[in-house]
Biopython code that builds the backbone (N, CA, C, O; Angstrom):
import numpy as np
from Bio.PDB.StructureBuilder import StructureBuilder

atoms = [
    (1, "UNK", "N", (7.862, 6.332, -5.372)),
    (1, "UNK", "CA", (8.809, 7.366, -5.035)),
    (1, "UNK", "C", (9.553, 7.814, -6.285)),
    (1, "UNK", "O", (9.801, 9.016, -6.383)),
    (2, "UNK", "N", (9.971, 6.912, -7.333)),
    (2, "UNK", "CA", (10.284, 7.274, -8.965)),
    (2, "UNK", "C", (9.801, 8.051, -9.335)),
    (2, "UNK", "O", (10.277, 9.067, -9.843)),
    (3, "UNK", "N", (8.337, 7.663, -9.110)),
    (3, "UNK", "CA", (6.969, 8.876, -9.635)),
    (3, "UNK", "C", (7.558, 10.359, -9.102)),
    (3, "UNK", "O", (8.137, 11.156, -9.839)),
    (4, "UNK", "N", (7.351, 10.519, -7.991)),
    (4, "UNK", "CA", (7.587, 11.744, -7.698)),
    (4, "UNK", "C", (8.708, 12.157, -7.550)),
    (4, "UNK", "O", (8.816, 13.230, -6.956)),
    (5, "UNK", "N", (10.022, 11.424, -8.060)),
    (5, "UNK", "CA", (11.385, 12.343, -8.093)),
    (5, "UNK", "C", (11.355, 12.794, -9.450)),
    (5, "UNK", "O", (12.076, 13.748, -9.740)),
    (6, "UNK", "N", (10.494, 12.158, -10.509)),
    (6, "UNK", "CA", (10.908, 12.766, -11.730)),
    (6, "UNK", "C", (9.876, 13.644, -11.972)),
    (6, "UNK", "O", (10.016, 14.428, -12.911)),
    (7, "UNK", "N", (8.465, 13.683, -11.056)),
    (7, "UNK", "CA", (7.524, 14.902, -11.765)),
    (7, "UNK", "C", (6.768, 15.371, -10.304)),
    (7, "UNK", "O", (5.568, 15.175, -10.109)),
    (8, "UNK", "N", (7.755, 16.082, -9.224)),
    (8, "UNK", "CA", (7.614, 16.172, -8.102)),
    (8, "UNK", "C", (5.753, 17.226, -7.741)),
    (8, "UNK", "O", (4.845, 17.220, -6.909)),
    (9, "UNK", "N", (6.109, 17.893, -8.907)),
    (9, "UNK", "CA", (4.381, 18.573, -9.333)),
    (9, "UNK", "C", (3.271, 17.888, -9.412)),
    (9, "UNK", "O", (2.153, 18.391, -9.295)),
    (10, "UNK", "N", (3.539, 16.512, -9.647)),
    (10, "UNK", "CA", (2.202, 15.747, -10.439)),
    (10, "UNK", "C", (1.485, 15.033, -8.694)),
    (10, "UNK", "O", (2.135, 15.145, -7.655)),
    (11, "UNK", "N", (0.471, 14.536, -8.737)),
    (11, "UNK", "CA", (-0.246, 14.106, -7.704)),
    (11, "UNK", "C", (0.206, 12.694, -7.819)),
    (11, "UNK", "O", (0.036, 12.294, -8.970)),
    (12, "UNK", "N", (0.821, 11.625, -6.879)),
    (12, "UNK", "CA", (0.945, 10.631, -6.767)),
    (12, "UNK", "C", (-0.050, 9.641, -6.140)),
    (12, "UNK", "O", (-0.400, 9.785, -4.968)),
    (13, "UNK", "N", (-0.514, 8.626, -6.914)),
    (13, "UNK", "CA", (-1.492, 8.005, -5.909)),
    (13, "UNK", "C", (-0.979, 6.693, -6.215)),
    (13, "UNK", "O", (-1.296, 6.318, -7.344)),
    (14, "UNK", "N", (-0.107, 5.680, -5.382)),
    (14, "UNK", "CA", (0.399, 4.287, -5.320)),
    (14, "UNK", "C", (-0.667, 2.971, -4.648)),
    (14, "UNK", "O", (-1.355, 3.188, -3.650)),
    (15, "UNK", "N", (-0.666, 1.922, -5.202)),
    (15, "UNK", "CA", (-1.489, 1.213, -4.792)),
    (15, "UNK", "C", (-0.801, -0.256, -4.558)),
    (15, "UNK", "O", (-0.490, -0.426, -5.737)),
    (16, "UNK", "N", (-0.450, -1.150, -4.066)),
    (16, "UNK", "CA", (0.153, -1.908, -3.706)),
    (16, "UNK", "C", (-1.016, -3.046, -3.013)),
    (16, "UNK", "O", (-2.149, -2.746, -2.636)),
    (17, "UNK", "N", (-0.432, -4.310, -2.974)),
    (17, "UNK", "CA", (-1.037, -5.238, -2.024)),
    (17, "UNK", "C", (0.049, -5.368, -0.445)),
    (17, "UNK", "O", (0.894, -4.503, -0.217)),
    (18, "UNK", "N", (-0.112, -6.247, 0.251)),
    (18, "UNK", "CA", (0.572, -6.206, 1.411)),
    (18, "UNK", "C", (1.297, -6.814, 1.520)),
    (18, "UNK", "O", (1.844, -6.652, 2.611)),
    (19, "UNK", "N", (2.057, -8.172, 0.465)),
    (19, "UNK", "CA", (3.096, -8.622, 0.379)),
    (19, "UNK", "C", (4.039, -7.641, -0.071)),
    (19, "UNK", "O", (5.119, -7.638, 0.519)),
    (20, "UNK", "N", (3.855, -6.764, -1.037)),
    (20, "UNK", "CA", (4.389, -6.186, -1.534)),
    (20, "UNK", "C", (4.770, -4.948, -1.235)),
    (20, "UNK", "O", (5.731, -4.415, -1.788)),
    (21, "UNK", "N", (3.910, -4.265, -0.152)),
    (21, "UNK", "CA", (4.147, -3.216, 1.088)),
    (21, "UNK", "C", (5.135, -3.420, 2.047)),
    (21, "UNK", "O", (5.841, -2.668, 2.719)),
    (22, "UNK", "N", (4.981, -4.895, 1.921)),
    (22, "UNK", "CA", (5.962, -5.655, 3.231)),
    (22, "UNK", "C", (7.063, -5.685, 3.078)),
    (22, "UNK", "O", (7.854, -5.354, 3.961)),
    (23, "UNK", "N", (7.336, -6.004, 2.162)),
    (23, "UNK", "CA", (8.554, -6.091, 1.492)),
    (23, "UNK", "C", (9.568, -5.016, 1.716)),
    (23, "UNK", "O", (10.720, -5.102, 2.142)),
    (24, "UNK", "N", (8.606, -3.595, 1.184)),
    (24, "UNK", "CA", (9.276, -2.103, 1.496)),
    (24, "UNK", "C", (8.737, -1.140, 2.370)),
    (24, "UNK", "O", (8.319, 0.009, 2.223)),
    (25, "UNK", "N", (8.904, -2.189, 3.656)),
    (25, "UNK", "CA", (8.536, -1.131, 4.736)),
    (25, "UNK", "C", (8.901, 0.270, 5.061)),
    (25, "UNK", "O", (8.199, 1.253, 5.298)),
    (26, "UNK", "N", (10.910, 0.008, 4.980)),
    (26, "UNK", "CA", (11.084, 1.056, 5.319)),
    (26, "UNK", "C", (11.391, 2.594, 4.566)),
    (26, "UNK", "O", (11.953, 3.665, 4.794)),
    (27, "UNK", "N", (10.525, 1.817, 3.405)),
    (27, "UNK", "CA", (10.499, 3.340, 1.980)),
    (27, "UNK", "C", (9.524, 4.277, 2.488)),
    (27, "UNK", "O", (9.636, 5.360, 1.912)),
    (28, "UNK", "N", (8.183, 4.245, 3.762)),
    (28, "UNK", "CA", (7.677, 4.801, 4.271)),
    (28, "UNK", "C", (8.613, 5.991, 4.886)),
    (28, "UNK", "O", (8.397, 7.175, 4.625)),
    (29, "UNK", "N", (9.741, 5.523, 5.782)),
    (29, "UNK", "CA", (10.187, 6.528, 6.641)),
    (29, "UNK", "C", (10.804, 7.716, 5.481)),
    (29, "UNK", "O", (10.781, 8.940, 5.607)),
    (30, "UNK", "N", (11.331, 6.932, 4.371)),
    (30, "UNK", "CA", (12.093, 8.489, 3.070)),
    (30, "UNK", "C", (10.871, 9.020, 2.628)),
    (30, "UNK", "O", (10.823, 10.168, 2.186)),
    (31, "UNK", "N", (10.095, 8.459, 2.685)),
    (31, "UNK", "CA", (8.953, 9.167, 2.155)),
    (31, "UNK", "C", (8.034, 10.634, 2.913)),
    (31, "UNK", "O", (7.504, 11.723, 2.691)),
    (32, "UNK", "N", (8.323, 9.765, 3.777)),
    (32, "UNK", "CA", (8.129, 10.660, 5.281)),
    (32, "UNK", "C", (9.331, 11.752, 5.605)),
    (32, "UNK", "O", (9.096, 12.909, 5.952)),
    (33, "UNK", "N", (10.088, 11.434, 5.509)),
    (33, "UNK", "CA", (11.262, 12.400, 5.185)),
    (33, "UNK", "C", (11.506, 13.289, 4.794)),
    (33, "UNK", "O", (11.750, 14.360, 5.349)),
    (34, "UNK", "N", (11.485, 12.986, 3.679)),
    (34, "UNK", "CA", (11.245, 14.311, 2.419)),
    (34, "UNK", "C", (10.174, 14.841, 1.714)),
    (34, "UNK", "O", (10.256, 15.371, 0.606)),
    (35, "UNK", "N", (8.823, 14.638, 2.599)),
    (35, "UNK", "CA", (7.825, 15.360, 2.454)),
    (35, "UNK", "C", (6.769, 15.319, 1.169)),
    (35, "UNK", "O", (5.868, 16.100, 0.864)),
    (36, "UNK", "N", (7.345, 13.822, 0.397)),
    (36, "UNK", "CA", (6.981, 13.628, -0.659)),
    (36, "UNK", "C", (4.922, 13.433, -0.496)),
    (36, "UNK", "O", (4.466, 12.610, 0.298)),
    (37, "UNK", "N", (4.189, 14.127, -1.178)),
    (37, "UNK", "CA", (2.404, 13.669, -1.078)),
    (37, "UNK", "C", (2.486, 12.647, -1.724)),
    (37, "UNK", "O", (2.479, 12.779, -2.947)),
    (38, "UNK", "N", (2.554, 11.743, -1.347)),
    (38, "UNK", "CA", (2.287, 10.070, -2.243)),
    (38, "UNK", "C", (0.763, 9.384, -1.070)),
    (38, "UNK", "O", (0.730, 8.851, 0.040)),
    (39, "UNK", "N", (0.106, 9.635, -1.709)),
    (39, "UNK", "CA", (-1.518, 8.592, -1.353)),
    (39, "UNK", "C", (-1.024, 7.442, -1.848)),
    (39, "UNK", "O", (-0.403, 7.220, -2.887)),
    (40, "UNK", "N", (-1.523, 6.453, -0.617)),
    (40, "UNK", "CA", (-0.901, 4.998, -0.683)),
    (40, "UNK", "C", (-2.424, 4.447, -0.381)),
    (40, "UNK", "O", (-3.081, 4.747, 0.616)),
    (41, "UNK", "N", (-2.885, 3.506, -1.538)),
    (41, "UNK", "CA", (-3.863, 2.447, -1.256)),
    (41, "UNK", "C", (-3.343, 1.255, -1.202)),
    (41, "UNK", "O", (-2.767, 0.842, -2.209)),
    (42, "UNK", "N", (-3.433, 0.313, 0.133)),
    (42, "UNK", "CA", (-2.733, -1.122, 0.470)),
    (42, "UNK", "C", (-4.249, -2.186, 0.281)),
    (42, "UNK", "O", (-5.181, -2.205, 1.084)),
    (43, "UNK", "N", (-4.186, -2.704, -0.523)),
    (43, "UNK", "CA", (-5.377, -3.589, -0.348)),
    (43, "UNK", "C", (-4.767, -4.996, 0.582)),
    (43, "UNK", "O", (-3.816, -5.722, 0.290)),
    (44, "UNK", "N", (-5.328, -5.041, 1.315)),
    (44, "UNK", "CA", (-5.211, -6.387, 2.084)),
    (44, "UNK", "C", (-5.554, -7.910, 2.189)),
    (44, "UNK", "O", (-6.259, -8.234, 3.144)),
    (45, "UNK", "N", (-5.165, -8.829, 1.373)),
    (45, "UNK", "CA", (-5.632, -10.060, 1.404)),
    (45, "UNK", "C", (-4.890, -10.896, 2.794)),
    (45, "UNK", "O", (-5.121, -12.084, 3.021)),
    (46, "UNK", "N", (-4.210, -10.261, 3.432)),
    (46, "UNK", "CA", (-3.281, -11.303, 4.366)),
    (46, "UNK", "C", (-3.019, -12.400, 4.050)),
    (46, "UNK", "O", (-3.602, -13.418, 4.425)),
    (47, "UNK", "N", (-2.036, -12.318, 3.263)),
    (47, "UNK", "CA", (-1.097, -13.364, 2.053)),
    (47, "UNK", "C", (-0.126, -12.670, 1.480)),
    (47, "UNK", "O", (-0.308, -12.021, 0.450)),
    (48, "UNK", "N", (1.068, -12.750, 2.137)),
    (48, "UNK", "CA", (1.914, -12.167, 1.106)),
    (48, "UNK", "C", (2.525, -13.306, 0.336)),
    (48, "UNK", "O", (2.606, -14.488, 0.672)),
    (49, "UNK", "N", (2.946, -12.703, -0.788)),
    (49, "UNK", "CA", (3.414, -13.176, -1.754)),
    (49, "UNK", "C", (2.605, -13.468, -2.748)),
    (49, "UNK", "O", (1.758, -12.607, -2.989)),
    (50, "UNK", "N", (2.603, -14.432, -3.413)),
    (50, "UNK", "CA", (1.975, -14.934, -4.459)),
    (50, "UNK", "C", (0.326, -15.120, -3.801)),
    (50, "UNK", "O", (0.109, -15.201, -2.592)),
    (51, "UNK", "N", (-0.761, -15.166, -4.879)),
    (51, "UNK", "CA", (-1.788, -15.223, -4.001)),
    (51, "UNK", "C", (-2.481, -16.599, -3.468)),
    (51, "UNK", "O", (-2.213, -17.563, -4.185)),
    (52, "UNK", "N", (-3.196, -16.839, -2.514)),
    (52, "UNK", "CA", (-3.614, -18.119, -1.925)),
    (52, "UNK", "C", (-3.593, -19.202, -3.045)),
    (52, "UNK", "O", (-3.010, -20.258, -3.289)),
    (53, "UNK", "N", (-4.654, -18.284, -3.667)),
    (53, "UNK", "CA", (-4.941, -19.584, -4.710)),
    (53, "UNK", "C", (-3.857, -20.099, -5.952)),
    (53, "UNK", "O", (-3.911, -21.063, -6.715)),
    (54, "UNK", "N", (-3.009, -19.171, -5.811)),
    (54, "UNK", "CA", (-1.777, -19.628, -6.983)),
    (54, "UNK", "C", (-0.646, -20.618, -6.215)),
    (54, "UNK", "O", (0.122, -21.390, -6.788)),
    (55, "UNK", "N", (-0.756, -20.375, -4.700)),
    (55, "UNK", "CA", (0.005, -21.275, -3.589)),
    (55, "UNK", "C", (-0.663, -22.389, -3.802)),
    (55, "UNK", "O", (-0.167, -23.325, -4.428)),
    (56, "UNK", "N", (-1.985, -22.411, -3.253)),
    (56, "UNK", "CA", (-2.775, -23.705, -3.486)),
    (56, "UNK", "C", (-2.346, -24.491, -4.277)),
    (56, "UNK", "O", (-1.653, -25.467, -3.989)),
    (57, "UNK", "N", (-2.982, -23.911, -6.226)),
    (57, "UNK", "CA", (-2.623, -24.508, -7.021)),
    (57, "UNK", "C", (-0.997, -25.101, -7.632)),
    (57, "UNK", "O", (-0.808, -25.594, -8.744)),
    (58, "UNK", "N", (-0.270, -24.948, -6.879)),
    (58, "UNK", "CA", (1.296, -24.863, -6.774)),
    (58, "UNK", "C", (1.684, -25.812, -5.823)),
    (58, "UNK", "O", (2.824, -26.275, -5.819)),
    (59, "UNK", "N", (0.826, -26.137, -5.018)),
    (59, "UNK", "CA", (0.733, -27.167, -3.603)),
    (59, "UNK", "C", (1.657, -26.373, -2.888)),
    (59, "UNK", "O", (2.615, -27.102, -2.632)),
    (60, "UNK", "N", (1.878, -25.012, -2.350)),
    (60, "UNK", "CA", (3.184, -24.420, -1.659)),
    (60, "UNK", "C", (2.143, -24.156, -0.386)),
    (60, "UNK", "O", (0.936, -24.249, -0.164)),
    (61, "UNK", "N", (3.095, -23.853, 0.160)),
    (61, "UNK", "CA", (2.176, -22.900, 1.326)),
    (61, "UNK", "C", (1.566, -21.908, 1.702)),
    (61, "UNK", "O", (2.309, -20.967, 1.423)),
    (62, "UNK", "N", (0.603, -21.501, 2.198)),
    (62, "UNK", "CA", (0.043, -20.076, 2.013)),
    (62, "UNK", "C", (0.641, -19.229, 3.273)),
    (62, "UNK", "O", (0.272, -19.158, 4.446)),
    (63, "UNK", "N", (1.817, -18.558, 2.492)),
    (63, "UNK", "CA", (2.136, -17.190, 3.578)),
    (63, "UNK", "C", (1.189, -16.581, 4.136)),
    (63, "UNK", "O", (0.755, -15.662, 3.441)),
    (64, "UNK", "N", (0.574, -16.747, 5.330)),
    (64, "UNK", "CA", (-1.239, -15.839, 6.216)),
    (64, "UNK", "C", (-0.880, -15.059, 7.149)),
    (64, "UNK", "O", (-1.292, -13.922, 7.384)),
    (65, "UNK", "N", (0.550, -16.182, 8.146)),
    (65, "UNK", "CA", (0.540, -15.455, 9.254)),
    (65, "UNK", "C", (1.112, -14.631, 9.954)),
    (65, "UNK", "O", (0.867, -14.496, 11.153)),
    (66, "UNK", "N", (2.322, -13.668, 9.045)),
    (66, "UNK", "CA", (2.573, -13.090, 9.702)),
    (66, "UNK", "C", (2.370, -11.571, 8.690)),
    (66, "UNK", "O", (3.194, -10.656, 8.683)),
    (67, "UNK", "N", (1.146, -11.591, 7.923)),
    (67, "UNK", "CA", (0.536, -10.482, 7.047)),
    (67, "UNK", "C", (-1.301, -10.303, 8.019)),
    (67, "UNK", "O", (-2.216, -9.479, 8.010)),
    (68, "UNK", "N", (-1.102, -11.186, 8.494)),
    (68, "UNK", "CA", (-2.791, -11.413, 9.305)),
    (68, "UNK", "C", (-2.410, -10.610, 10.346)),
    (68, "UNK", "O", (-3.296, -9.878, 10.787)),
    (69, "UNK", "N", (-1.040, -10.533, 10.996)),
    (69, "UNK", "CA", (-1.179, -9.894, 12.142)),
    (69, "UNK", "C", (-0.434, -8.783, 11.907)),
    (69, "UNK", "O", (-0.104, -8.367, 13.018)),
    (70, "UNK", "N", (0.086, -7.955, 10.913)),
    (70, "UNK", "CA", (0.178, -6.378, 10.583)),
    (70, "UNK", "C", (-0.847, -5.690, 10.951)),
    (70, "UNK", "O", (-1.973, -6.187, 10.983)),
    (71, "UNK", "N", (-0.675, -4.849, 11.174)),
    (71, "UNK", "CA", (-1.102, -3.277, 11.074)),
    (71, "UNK", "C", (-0.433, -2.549, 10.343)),
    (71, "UNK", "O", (0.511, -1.890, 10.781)),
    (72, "UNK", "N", (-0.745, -2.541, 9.295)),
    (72, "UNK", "CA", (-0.006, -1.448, 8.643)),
    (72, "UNK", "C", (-0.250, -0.037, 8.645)),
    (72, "UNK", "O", (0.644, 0.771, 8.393)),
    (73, "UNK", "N", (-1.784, 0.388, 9.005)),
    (73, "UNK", "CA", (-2.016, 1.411, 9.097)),
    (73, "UNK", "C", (-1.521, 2.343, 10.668)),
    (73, "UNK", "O", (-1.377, 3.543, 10.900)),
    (74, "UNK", "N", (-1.382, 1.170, 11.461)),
    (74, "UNK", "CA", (-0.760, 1.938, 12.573)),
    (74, "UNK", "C", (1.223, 1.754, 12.589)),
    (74, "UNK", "O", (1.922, 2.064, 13.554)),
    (75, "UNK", "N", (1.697, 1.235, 11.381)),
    (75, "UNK", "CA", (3.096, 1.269, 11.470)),
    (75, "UNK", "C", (3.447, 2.948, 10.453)),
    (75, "UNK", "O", (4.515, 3.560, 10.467)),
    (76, "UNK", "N", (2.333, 3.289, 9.760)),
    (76, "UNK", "CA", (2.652, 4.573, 8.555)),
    (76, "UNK", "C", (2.228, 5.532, 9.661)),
    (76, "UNK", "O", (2.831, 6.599, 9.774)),
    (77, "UNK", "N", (1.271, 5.233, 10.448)),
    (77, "UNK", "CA", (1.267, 6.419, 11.626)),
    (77, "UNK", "C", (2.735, 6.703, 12.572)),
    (77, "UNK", "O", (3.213, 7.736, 13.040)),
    (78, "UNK", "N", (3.201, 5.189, 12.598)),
    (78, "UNK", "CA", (4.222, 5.307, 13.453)),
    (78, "UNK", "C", (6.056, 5.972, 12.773)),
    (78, "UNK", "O", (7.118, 6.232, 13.340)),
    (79, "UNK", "N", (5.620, 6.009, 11.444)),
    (79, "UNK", "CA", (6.726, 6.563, 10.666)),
    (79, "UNK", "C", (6.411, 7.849, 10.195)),
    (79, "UNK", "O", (7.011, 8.375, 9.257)),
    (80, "UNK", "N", (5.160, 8.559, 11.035)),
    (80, "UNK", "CA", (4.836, 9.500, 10.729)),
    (80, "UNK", "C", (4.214, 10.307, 9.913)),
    (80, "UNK", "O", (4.269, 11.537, 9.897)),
    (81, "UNK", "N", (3.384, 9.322, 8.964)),
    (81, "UNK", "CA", (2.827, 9.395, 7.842)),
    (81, "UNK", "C", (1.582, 9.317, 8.328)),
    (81, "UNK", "O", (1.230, 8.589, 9.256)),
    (82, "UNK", "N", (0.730, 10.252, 7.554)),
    (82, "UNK", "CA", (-1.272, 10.259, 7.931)),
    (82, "UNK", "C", (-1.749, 8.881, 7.739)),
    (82, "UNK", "O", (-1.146, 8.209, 6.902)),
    (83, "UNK", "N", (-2.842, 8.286, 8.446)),
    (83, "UNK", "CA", (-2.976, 7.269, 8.230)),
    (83, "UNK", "C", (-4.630, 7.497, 8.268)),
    (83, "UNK", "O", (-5.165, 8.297, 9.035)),
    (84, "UNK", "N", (-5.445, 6.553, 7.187)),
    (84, "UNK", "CA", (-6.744, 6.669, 7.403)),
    (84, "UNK", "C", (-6.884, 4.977, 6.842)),
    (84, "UNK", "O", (-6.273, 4.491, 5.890)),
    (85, "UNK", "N", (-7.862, 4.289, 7.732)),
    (85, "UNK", "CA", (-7.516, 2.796, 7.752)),
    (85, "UNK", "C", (-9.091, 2.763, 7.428)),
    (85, "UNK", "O", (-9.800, 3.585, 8.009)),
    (86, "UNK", "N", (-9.713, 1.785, 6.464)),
    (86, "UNK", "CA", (-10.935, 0.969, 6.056)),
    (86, "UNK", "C", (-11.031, -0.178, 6.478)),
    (86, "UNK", "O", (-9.977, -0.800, 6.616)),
    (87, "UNK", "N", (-12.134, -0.748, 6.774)),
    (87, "UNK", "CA", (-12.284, -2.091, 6.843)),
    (87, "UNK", "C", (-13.096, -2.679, 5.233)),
    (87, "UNK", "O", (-12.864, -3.647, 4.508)),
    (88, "UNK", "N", (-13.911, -1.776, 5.178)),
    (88, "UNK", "CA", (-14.849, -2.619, 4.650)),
    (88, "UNK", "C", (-14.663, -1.175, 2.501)),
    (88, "UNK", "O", (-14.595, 0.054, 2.475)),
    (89, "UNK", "N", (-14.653, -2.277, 1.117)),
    (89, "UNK", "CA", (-14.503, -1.700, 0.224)),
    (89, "UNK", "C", (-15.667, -0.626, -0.068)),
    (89, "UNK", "O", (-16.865, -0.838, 0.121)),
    (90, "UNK", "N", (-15.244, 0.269, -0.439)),
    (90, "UNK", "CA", (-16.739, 1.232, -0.814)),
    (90, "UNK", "C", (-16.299, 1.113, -2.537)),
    (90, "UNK", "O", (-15.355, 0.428, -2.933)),
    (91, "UNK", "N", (-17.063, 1.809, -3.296)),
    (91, "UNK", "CA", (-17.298, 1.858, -4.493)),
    (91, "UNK", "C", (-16.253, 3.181, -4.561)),
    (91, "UNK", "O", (-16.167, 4.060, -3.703)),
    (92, "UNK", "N", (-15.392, 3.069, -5.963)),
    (92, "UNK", "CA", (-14.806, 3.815, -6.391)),
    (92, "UNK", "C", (-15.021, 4.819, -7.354)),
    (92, "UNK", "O", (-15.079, 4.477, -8.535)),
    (93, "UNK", "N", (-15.181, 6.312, -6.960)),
    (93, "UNK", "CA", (-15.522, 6.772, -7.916)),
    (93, "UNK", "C", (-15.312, 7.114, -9.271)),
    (93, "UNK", "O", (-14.187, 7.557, -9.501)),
    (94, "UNK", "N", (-16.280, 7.011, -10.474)),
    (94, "UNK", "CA", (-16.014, 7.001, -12.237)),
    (94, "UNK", "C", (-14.490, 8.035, -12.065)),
    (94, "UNK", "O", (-13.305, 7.743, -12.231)),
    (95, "UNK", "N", (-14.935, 8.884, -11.799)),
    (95, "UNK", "CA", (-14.443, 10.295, -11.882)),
    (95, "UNK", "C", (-13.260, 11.005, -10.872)),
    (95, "UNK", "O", (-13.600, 11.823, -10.016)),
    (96, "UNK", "N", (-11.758, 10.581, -11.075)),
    (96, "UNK", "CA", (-10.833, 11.443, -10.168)),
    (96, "UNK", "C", (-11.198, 12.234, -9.063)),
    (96, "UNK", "O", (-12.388, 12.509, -9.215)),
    (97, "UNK", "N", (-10.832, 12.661, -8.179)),
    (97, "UNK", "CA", (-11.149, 13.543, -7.441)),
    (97, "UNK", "C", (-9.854, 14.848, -7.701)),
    (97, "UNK", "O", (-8.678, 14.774, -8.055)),
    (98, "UNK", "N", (-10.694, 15.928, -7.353)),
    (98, "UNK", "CA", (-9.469, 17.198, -7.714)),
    (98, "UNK", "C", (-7.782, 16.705, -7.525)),
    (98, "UNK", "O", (-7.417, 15.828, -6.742)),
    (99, "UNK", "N", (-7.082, 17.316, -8.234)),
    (99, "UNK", "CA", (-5.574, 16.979, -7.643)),
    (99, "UNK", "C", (-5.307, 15.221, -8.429)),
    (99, "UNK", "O", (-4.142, 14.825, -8.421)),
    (100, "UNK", "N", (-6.088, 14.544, -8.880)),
    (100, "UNK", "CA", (-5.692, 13.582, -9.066)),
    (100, "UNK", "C", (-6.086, 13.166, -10.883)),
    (100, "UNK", "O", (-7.203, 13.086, -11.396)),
    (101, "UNK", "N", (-4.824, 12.978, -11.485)),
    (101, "UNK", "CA", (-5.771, 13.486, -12.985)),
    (101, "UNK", "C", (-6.127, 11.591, -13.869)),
    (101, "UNK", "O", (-6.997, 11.214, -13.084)),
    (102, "UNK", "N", (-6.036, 10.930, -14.434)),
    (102, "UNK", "CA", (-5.774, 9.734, -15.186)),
    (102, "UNK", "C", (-4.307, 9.949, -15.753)),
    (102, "UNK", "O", (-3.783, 9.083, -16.453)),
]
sb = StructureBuilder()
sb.init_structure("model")
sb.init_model(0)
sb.init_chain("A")
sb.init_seg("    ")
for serial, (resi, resn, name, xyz) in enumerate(atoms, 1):
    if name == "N":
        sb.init_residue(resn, " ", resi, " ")
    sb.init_atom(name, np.array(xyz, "f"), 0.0, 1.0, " ", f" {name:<3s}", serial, name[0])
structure = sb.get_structure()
């Protein structure tokens, strides 16, 4: 949302994991708000926080269960935001797509 208050022209594309989505749920609804185009990619390990294997190796616990049972793609629908949900990774293309520069 930084991104686009200081260069409201430029194409925003944010990428986050789901601890870290979780965290700022409700930055969806300002976002939604004020009409900002921010493309949001959430990759999903269902683990928030630190990742499994750094818990593991840490002997802590692995935060699973209450990131296993989100939906996040139906809570950005529910704040009014487009939602298009994947299961499975496809290959990313070399090359930007229009609107989106490096």
């Amino acid at each position: 949302m930084g991104a686009w208050a200081a260069a409201p022209e430029r194409p925003i594309l944010a990428v986050t994991g789901d601890g870290g989505f979780g965290q700022y749920l409700a930055e969806m609804t300002t976002a939604v708000k004020y009409h900002m185009p921010i493309r949001h990619v959430l990759v999903d390990n269902s683990a928030w926080g630190r990742s499994p294997r750094s818990n593991e190796a840490g002997e802590f616990e692995v935060l699973a269960d209450l990131a296993a049972q989100s939906d996040f793609a139906a809570y950005a629908e529910l704040c009014g935001a487009l939602r298009h949900q994947g299961d499975q990774c496809r290959p990313v293309a070399r090359r930007p797509r229009p609107g989106l520069r490096p």
